[in-house]
DSSP file (Angstrom, degrees, kcal/mol; ACC not computed):
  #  RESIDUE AA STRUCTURE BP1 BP2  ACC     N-H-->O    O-->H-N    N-H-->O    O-->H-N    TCO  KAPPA ALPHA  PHI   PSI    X-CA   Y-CA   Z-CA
    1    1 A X              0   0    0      0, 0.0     2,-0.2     0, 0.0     0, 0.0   0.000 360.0 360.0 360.0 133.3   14.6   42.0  -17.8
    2    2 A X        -     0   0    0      1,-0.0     2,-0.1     3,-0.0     3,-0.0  -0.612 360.0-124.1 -75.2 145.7   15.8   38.0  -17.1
    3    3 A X        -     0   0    0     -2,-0.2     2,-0.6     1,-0.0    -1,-0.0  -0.383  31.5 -85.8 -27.2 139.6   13.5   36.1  -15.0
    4    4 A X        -     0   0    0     -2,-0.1     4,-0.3     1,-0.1     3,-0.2  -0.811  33.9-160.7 -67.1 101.9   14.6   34.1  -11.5
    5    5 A X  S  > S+     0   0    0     -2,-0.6     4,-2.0     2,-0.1     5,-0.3   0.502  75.7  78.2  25.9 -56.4   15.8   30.8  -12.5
    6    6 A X  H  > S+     0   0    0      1,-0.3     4,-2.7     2,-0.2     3,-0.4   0.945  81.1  61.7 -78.7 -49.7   15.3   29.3   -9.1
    7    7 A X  H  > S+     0   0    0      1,-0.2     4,-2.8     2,-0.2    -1,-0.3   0.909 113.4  42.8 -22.0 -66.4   11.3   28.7   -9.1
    8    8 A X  H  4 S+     0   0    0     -4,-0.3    -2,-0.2     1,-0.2    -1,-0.2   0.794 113.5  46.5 -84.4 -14.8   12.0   26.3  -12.1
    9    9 A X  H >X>S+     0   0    0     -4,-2.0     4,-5.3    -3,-0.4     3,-2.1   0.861 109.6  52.6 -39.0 -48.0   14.9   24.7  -10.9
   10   10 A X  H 3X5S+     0   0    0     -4,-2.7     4,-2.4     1,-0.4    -2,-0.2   0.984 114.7  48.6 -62.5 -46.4   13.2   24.1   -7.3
   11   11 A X  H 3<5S+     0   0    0     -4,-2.8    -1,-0.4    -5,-0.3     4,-0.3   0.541 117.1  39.5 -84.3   4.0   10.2   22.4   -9.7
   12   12 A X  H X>5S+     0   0    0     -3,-2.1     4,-2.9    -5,-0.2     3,-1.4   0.740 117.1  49.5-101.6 -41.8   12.7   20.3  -11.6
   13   13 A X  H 3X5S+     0   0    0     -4,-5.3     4,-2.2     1,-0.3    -2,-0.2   0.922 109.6  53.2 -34.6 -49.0   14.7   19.6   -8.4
   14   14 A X  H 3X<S+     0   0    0     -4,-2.4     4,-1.9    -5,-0.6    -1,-0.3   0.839 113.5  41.2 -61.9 -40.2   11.4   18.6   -6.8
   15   15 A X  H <> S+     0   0    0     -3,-1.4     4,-1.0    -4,-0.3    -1,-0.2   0.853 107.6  61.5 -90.6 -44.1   10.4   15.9   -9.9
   16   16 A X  H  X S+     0   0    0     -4,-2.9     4,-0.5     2,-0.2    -2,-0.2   0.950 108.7  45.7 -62.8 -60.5   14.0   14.5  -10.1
   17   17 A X  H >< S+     0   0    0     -4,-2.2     3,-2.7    -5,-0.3    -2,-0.3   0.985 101.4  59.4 -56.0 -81.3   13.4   13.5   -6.6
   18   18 A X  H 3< S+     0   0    0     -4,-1.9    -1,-0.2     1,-0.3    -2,-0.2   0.629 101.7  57.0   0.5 -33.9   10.2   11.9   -6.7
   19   19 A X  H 3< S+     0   0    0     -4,-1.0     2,-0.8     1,-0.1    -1,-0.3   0.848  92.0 105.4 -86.4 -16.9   11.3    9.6   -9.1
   20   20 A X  S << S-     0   0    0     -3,-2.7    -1,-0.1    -4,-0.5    -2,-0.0  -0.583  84.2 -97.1 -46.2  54.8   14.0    8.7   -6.6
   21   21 A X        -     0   0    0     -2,-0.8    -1,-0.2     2,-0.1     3,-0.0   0.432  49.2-107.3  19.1 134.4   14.1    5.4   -4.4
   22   22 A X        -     0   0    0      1,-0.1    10,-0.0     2,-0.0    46,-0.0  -0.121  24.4-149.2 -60.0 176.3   12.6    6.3   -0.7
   23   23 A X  S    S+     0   0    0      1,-0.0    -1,-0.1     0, 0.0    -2,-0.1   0.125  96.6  73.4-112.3  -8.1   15.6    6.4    1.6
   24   24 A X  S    S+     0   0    0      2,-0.1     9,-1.7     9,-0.0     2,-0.4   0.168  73.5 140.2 -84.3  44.1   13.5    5.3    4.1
   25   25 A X        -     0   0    0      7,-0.2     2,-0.4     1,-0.1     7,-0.2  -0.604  62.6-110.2 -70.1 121.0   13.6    1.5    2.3
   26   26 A X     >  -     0   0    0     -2,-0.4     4,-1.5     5,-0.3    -1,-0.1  -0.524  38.0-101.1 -70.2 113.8   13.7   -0.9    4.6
   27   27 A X  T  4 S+     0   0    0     -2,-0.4    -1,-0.1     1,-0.2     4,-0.1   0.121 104.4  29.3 -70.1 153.4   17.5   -3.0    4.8
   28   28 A X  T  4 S-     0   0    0      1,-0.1    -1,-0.2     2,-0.1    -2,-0.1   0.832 134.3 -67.2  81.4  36.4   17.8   -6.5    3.2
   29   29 A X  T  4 S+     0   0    0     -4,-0.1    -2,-0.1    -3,-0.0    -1,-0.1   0.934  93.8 151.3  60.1  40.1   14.9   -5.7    0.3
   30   30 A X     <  -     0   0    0     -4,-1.5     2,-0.3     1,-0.3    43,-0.1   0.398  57.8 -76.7 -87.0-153.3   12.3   -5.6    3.3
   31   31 A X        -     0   0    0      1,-0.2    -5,-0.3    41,-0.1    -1,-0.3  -0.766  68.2 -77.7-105.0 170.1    9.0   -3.2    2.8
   32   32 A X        -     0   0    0     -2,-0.3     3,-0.4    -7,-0.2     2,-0.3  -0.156  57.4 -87.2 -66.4 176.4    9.6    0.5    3.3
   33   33 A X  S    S+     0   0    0     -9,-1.7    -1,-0.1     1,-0.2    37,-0.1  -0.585 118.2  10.8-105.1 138.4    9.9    1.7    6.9
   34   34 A X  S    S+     0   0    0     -2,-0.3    -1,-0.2     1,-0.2     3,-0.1   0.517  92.3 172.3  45.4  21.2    5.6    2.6    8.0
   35   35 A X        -     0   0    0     -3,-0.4     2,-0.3     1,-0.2    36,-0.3  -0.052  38.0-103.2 -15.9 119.2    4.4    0.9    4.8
   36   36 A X  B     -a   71   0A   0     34,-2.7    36,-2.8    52,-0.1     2,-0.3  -0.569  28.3-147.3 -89.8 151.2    0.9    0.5    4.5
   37   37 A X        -     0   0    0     -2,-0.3    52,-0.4    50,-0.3    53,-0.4  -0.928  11.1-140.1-103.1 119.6   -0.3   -2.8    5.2
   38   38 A X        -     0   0    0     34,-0.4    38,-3.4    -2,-0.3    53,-0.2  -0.414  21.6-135.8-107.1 154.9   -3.6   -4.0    3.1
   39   39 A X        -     0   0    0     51,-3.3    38,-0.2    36,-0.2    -1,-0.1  -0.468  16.1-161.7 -98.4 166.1   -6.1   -6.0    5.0
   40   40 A X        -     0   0    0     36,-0.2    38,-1.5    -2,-0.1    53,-0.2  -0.638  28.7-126.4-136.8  83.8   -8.0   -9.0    4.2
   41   41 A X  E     -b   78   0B   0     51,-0.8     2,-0.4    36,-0.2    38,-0.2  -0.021  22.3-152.6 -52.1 123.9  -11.1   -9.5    6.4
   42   42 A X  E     +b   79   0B   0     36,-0.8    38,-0.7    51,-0.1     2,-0.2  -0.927  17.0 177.7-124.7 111.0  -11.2  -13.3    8.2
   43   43 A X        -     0   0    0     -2,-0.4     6,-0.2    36,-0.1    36,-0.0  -0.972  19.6-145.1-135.7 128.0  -14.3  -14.3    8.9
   44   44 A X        +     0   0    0     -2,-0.2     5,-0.0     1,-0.1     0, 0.0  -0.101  69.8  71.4 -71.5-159.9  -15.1  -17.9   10.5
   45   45 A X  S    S-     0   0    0      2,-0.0    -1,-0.1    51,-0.0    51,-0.0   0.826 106.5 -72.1  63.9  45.2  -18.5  -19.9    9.3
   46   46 A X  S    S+     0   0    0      1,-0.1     2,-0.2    50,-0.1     3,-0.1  -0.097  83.1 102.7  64.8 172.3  -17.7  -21.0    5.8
   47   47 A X  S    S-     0   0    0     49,-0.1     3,-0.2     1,-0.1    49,-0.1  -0.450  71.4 -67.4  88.7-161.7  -17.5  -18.9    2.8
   48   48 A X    >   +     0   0    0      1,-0.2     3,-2.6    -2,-0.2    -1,-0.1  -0.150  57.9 142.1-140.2  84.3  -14.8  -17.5    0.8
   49   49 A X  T 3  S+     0   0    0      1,-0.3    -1,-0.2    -6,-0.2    -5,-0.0   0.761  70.7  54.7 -68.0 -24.4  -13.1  -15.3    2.2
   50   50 A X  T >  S+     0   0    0     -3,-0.2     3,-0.5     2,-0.0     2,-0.3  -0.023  85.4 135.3 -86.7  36.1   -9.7  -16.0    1.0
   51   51 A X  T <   +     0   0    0     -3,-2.6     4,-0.1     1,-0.2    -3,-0.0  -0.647  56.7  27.8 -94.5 164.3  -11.1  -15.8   -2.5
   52   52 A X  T >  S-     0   0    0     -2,-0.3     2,-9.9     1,-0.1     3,-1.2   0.372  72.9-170.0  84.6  -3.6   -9.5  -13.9   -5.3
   53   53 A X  T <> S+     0   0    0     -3,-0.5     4,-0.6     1,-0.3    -2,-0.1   0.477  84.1  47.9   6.9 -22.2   -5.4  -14.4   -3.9
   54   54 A X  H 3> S+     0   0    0     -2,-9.9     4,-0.9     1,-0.1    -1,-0.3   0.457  88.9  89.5-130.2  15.4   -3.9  -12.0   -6.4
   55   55 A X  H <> S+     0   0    0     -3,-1.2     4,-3.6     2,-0.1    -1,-0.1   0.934  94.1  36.1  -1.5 -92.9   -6.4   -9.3   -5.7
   56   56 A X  H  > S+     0   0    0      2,-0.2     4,-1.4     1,-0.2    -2,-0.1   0.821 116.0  57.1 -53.6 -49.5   -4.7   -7.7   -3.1
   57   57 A X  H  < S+     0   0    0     -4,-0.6     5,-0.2     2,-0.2    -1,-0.2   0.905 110.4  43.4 -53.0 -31.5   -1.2   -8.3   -4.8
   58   58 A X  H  X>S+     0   0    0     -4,-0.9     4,-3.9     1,-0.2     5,-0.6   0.989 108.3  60.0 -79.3 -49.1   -2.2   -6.7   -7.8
   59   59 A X  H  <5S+     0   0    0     -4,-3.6     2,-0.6     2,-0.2     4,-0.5   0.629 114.6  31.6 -38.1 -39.0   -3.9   -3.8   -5.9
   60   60 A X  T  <5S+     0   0    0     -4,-1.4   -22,-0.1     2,-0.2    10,-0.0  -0.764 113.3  64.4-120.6 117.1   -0.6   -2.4   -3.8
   61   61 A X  T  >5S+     0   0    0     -2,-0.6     4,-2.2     0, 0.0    -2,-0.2  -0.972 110.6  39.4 -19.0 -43.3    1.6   -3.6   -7.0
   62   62 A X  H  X5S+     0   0    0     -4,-3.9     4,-0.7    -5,-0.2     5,-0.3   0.771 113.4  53.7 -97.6 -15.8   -0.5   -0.8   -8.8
   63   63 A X  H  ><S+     0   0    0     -5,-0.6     4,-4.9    -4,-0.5     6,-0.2   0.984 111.3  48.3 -53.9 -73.2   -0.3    1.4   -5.9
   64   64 A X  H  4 S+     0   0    0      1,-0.2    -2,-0.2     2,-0.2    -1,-0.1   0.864 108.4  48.8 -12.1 -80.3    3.3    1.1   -6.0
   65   65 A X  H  < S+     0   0    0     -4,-2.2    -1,-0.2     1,-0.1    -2,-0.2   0.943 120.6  34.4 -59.4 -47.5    3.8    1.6   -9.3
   66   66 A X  H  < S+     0   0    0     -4,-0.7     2,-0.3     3,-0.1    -2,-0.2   0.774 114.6  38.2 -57.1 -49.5    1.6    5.0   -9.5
   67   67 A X  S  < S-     0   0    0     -4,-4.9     0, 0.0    -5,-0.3     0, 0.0  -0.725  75.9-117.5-122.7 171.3    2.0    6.7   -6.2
   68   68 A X  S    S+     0   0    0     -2,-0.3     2,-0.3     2,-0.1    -4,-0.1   0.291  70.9 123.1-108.6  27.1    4.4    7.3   -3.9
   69   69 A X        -     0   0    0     -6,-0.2     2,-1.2     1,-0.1    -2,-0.2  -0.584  57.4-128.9 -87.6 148.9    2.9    5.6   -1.4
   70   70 A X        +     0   0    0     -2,-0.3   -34,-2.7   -37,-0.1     2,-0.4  -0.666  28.6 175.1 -97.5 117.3    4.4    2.6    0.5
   71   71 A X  B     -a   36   0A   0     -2,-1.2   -34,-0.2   -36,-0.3    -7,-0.1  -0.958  35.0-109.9-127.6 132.7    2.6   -0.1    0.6
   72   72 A X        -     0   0    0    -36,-2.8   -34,-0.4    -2,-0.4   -41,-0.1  -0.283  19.0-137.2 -69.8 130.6    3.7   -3.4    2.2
   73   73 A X  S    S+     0   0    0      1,-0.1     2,-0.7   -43,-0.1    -1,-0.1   0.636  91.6  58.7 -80.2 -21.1    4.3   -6.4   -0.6
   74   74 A X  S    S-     0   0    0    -17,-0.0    -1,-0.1     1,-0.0    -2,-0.1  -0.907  78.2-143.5-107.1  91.9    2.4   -9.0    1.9
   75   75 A X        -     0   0    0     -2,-0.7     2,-0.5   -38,-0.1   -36,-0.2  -0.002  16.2-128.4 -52.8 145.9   -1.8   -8.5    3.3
   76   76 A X        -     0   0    0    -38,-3.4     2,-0.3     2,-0.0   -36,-0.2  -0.901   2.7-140.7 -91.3 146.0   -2.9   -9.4    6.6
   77   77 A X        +     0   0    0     -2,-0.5     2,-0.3   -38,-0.2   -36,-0.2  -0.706  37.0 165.7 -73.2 141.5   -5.9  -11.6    7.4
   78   78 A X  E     -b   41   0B   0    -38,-1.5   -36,-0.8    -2,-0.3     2,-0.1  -0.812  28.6-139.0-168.2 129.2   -7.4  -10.0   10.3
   79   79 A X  E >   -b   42   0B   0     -2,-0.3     3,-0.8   -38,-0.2     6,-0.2  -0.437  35.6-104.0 -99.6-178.1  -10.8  -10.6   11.8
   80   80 A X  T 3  S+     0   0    0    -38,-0.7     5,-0.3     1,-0.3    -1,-0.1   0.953 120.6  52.7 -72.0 -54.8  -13.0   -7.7   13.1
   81   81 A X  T 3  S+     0   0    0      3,-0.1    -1,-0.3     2,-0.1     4,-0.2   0.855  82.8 110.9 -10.9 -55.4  -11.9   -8.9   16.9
   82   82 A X    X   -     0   0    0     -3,-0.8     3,-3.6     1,-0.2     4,-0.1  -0.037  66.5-149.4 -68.0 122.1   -8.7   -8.7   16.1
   83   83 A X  G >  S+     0   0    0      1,-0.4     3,-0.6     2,-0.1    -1,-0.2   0.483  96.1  64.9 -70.3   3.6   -6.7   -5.7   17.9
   84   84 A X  G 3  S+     0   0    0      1,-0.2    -1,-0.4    -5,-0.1     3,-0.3   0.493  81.3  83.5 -91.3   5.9   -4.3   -5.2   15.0
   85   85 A X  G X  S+     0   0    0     -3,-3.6     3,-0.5     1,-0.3    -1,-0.2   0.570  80.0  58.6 -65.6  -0.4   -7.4   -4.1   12.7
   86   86 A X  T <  S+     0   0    0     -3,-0.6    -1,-0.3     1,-0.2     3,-0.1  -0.644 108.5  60.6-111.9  67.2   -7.4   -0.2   13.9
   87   87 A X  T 3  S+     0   0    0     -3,-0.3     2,-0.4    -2,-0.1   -50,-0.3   0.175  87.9  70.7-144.1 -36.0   -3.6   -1.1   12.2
   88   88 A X    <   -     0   0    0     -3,-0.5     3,-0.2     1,-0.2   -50,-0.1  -0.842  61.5-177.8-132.9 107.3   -4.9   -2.0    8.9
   89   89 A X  S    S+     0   0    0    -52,-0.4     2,-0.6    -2,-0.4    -1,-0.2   0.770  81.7  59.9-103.7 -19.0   -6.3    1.8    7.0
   90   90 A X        +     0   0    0    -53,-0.4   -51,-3.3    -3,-0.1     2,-0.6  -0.761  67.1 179.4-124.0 123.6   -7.4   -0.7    4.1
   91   91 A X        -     0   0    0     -2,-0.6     2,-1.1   -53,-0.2   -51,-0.1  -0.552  12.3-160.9 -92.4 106.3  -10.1   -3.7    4.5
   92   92 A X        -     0   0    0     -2,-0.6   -51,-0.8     2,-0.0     2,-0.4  -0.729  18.1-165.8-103.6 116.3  -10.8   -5.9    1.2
   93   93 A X        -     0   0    0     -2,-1.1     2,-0.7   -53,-0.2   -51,-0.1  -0.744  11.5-157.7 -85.1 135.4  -14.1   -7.5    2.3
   94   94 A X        -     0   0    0     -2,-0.4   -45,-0.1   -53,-0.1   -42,-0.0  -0.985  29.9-122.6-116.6 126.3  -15.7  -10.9    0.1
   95   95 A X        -     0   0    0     -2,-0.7     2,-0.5   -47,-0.1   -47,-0.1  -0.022  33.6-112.6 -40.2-174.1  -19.5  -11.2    0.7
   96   96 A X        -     0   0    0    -49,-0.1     2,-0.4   -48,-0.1   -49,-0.1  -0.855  40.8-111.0-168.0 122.8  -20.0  -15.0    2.2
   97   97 A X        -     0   0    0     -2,-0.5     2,-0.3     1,-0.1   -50,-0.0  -0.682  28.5-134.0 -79.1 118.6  -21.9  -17.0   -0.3
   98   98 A X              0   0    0     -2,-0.4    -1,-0.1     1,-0.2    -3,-0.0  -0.729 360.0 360.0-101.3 174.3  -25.1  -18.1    0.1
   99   99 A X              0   0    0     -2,-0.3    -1,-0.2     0, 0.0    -2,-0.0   0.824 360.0 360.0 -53.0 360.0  -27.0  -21.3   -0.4
């Protein structure tokens, strides 16, 4: 007796897509349309909190590449005040050096 066909179609169908450009891509080479956007925690009183720069790039560059989540090519700084932080689902924190 043959087997249904359509089960492994549906799973090839399924993979074919996946590999597939979003369509939700944002126009003019933008970020995708509700991209996540990675945070960088801004804090005043010295330290260094803008240490490491390519951190964060590399991090959503390997996101990118791996998953098929969209994540936006550019972090925010954003300090804990700041109302866009409940914005922000990921926070890259630096300790503040001390003497």
């Amino acid at each position: 007796m043959p087997t249904d066909p359509r089960p492994g179609l549906a799973l090839i169908s399924a993979m074919l897509l996946a590999g597939l450009p979003s369509s939700a891509q944002a126009q003019g080479g933008g970020d995708p349309v509700g991209a996540v956007v990675l945070g960088r925690w801004h804090y005043d009183g010295g330290g260094d909190w803008y240490a490491n720069p390519s951190a964060l790039p590399n991090l959503a560059a390997a996101v990118r590449e791996r998953t098929a989540i969209p994540v936006a090519a550019r972090e925010r700084a954003v300090s804990l005040s700041d109302p866009a932080l409940w914005d922000i689902p990921y926070l890259h924190a630096k300790m503040a050096d001390r003497p």
